[in-house]
N, C-alpha and C positions, 0 to 999 in steps of 0.2 A: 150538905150544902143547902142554902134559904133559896127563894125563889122571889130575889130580889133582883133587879136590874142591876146592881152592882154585883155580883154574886159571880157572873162571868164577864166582868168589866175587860177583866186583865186581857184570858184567850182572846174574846173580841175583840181589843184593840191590837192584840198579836196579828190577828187576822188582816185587819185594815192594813196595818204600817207592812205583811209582807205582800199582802195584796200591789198596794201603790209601788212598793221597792220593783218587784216584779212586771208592774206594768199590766196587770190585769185589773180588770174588772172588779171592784168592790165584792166582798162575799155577803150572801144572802144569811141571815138570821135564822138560826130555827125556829121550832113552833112555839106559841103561847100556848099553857096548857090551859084546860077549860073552855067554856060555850059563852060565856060574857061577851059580849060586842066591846066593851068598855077594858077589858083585859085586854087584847086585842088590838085597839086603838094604843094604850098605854106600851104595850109591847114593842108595835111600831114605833113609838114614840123614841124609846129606850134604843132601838134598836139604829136608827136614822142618827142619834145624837151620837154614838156611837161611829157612825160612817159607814154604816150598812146601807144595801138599796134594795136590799127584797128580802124578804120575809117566808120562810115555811109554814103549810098551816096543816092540821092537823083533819079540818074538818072544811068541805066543802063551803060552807055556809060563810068560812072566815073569806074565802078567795075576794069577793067581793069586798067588803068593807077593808080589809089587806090593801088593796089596788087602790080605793078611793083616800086612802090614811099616806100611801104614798105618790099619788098624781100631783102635782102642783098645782095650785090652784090659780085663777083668772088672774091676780096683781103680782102671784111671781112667774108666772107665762111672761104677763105686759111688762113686767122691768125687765127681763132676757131679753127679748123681742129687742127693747129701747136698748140696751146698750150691746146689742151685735150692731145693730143699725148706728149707732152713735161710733163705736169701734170699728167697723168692719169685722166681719165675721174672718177674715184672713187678718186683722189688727192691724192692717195700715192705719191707723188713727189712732193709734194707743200713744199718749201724752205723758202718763207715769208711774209708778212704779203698779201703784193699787190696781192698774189699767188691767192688766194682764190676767192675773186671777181671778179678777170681775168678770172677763170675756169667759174663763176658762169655765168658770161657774154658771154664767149664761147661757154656755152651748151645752152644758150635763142638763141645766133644767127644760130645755127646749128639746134636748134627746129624749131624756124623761115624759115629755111632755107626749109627745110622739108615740112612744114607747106603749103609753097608758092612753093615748089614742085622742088628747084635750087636746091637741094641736094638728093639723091635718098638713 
């Protein structure tokens, strides 16, 4: 088997689709092998597009850049923020249909956000 991000495309998206059927919690990623910050980063990368939210790592050193590769950064905090506020965080103001998945997407990155400790 290569050590290509497509390589375990398939299992990982097994993972996601019975993660959500089930109603749990997205599954975490294993580790990137190697000491590369930039492996690492790309890993995550792979790993997120995929539907993953957290990451194994192998070496102490990665926990850090790991965390900062998945925190949300300041503009997708401030678009959450704006549209629970424009929606109500309970969607009394939800208008149509996009309304609802956009809230539902707002409240994961503001949990996230929390989570990783950018939003207090």
């Amino acid at each position: 088997m290569s050590d290509t991000p497509t390589a375990l495309a398939f299992p990982r998206s097994q993972l996601v689709i019975a993660s959500r059927v089930a109603g749990i919690a997205a599954p975490i990623d294993g580790p990137t092998l190697g000491e590369n910050s930039a492996d690492v980063i790309a890993g995550v990368g792979a790993a997120t597009e995929m539907g993953m939210t957290g990451k194994l790592c192998l070496a102490e050193s990665h926990a850090a850049t790991i965390n900062a590769a998945l925190s949300p950064g300041r503009d997708e905090i401030s678009w959450a923020l704006a549209i629970i506020e424009r929606l109500g965080s309970d969607g009394r103001n939800i208008g149509d249909g996009g309304d609802l998945p956009r809230l539902a997407r707002a409240q994961r990155i503001v949990e996230r956000s929390r989570a990783f400790d950018a939003v207090r």
